[in-house]
PLY file of the C-alpha trace (Angstrom):
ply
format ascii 1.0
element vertex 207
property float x
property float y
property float z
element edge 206
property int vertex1
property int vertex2
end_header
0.00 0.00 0.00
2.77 2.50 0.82
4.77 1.62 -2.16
1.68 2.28 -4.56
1.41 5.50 -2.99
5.36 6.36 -3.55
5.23 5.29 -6.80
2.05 7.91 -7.72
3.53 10.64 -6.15
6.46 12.04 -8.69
4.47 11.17 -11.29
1.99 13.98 -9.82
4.97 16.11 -9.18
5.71 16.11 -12.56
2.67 16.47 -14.06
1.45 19.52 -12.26
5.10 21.34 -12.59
4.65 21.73 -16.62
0.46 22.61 -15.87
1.39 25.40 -13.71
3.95 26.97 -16.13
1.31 26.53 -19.40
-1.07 28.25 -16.64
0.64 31.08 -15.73
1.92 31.66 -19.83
-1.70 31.61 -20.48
-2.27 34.25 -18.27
0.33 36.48 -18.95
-0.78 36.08 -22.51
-4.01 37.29 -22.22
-2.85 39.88 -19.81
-0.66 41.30 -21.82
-3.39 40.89 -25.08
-5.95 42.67 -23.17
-3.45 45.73 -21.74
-2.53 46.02 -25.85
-6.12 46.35 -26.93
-7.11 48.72 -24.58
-4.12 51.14 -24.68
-2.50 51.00 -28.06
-4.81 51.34 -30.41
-6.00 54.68 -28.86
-2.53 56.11 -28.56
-1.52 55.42 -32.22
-4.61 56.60 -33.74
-5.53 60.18 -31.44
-2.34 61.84 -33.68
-3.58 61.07 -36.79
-7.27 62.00 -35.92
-5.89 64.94 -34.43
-3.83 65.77 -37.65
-6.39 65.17 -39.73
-8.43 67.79 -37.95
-6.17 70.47 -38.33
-5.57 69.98 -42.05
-9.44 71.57 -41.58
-8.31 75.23 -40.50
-5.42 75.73 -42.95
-7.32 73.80 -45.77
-9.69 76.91 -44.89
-7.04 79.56 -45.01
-5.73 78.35 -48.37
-9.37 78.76 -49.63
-10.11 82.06 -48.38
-6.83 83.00 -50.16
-7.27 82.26 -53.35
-10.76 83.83 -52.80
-8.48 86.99 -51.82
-5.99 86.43 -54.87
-9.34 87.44 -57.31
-9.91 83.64 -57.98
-13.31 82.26 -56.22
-13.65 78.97 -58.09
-10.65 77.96 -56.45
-11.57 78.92 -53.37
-15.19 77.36 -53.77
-13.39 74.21 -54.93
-10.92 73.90 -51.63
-13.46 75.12 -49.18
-15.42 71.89 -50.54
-12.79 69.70 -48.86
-13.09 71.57 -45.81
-16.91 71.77 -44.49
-20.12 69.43 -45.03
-22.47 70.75 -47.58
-24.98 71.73 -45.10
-22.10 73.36 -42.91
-23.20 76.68 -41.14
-20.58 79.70 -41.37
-20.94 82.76 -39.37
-18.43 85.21 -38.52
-18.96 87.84 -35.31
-17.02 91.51 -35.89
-15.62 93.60 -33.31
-18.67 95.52 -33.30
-21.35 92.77 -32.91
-22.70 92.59 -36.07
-22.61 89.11 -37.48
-22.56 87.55 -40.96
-23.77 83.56 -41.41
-24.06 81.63 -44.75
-25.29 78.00 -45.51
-22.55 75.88 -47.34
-19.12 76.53 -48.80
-20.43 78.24 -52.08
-22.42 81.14 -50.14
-20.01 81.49 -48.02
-17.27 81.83 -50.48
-19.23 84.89 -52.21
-20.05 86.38 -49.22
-16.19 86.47 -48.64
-15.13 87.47 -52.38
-18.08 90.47 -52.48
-15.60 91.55 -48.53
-12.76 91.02 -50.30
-13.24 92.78 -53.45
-15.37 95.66 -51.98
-12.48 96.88 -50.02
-10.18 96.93 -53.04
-7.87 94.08 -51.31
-4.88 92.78 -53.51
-4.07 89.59 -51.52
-4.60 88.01 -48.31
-2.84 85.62 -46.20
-4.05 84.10 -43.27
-2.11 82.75 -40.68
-3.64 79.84 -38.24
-1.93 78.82 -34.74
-2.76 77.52 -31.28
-5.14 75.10 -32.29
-6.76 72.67 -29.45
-8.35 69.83 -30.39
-10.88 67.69 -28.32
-12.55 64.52 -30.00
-15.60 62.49 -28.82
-16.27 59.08 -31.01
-17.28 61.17 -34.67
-17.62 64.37 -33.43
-15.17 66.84 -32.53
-14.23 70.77 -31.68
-11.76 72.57 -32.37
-10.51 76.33 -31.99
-7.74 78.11 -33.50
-6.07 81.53 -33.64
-6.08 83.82 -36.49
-3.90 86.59 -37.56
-4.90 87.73 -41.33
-2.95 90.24 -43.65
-5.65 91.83 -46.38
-3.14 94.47 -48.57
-5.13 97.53 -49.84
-1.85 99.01 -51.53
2.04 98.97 -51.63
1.25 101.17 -48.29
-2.05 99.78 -46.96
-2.86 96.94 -45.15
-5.93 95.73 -43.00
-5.43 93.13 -40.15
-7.66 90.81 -38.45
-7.13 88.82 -35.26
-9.38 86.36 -33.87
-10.79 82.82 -33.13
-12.31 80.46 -35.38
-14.24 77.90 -32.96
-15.73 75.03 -34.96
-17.94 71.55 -34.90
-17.16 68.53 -36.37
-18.13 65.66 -37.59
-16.77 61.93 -39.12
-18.97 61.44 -42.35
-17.39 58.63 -44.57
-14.30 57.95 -42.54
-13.34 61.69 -43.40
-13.76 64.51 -40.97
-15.18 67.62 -41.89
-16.52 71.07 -40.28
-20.55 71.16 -39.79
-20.19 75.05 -38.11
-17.74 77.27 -37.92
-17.67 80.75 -36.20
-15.13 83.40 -36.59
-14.47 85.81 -33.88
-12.89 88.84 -34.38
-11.09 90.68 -31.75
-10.17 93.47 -33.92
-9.58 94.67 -37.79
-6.97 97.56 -38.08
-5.43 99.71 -40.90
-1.92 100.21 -40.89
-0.49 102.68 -43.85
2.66 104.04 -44.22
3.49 107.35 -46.04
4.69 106.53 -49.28
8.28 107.03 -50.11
9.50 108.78 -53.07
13.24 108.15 -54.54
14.77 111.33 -55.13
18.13 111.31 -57.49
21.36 111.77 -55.61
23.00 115.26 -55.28
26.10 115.23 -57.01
28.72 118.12 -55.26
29.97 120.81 -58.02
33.85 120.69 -57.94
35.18 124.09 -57.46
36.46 126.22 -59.89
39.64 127.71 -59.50
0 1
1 2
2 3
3 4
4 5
5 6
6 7
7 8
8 9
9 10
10 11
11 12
12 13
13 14
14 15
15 16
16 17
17 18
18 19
19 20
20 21
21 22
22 23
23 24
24 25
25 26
26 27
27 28
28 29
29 30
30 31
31 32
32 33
33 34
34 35
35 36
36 37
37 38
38 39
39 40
40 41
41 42
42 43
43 44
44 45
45 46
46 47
47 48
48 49
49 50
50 51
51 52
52 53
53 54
54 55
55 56
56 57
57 58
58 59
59 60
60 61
61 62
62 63
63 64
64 65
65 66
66 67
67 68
68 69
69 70
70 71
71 72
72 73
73 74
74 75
75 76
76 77
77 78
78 79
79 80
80 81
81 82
82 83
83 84
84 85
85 86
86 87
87 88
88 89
89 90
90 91
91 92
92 93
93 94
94 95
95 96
96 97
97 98
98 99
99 100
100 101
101 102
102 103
103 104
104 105
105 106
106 107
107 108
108 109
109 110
110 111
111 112
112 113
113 114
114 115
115 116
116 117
117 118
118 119
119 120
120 121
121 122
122 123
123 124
124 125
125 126
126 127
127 128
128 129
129 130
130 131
131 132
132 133
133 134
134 135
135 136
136 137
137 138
138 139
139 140
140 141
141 142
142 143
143 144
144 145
145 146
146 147
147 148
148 149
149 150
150 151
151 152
152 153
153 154
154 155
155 156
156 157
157 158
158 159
159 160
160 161
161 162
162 163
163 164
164 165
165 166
166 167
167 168
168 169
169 170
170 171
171 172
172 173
173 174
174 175
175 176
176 177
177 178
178 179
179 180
180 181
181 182
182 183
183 184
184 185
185 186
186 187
187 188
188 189
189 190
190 191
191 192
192 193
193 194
194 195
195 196
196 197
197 198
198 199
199 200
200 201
201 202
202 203
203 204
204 205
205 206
């Protein structure tokens, strides 16, 4: 009787040795599988949603420049990348007064009829300190603006403000559905214009 029950035991010594090591790989495994699909994913993907985003704002400024460089079809064409085609535009002046459009199109005349009622030559818009906050498909988003309109050689008029904005994931693609511009202030700044006079030239003396 004792010798049947020495001869089972290292054959259950061994057996449950090489069960507890598959056990505990097993749960490392799924450990490790579970910490990986609950952190990783998320981390590699928020940049490129976030990136994405912003391509928005300045795919904005590059359409409301060509609107200021005298051609509108371009800037119809870009703003199409930028907004939905129900997307609600409205921008707030220094003033109060406000200005809102339905879709790209109406918006982009509204902006060329600005544009070429104050005589401007060119534009450039400048976008910074943007903050980004995304929930599932929709998103918001503000950013900075600092805008150059030149009336002349001499004249310019410049805009600062905030562009605040709502978006939304339609097709895998995200897009703006409202933006609003907020304008702290629009200043002109001229300078007198210069005029180049020919050099004096000293008379020698005669003697």
């Amino acid at each position: 009787m004792d010798k049947t029950r020495k001869n089972k035991q290292p054959i259950t010594k061994y057996i449950s040795f090489p069960l507890y090591r598959v056990t505990l790989i097993a749960l490392t495994i799924t450990v490790a599988a579970l910490t990986v699909g609950k952190f990783e994913p998320a981390n590699a993907s928020q940049p490129n949603t976030e990136l994405a985003i912003q391509k928005l704002t300045n795919c904005y400024a590059l359409g409301t420049d060509a609107i200021g460089s005298g051609n509108v079809l371009e800037g119809k064409n870009i703003y199409r990348d930028c907004f939905t085609q129900d997307a609600v535009i409205t921008a707030v002046f220094p003033d109060g007064a406000s200005e809102t459009r339905m879709g790209t199109d109406a918006w982009a005349d509204f902006v060329y009829g600005v544009f070429q009622g104050n005589g401007y030559q060119a534009t450039q818009h400048l976008i910074g300190t943007i903050n980004i906050s995304v929930q599932g498909n929709q998103a918001t988003m503000s950013s900075y603006l600092h805008a150059t309109h030149k009336r002349s050689e001499t004249s310019i008029d410049v805009a600062n403000g905030t562009y605040e904005d709502e978006l939304v994931k339609v097709n895998g693609q995200w897009k703006i559905q409202r933006r609003t511009l907020k304008l702290n202030n629009f200043l002109n700044l001229s300078s007198p214009p210069t005029t180049l006079t020919q050099p004096r030239i000293p008379r020698r003396s005669r003697r």
